[in-house]
N, C-alpha and C positions, 0 to 999 in steps of 0.2 A: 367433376372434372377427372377424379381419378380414372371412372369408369370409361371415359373417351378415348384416355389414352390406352387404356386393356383394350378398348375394342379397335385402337389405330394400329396397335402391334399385331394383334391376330391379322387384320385384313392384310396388311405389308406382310406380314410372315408367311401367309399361306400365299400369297399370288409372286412372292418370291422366291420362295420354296418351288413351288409347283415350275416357274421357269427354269432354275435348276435342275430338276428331275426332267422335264423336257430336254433342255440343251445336252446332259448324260444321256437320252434314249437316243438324240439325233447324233450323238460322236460315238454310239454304237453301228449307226447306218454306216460310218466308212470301215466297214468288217468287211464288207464284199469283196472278195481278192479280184472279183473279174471289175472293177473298178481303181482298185487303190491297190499299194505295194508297200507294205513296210516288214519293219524286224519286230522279235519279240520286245528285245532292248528298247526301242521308240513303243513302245504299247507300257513298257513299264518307267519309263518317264513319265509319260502322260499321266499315270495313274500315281505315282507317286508326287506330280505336283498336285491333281486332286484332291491328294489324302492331305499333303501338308495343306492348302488354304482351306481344307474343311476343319482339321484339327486349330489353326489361326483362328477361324472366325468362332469355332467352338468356344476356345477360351477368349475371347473377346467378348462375345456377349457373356461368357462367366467372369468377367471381369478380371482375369488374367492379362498377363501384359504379353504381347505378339509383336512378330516383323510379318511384313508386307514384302513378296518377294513378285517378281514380272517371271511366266514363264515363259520359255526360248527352249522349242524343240532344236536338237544340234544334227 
């Protein structure tokens, strides 16, 4: 049984991971100034609520204790 569950985390983790990395390549597509208009300031929001729910969930699965925050571009 042990080994089910090593092989149910790998298969969730890479097909998780990998939508991740997808959804980062597609919030690079609104780079296009001749489509979209923002500031630097709203690019480093965005990226700094990334970094925080990546460092959350990092230590969540290290078994760290985390908050859950909702992000809201202003």
């Amino acid at each position: 049984m042990d080994k089910d569950y090593k092989a149910n985390f790998k298969r969730v983790a890479e097909a998780r991971t990998n939508r991740v990395i997808d959804g980062l390549i597609h919030l690079g597509d609104i780079s296009k100034h001749s489509y979209y208009e923002y500031t630097p300031e709203q690019i480093e929001t965005i990226f700094t609520a990334i970094q925080k729910t990546l460092d959350d969930q990092k230590n969540r699965l290290l078994g760290r204790d985390n908050a859950n925050n909702e992000f809201r571009l202003r």
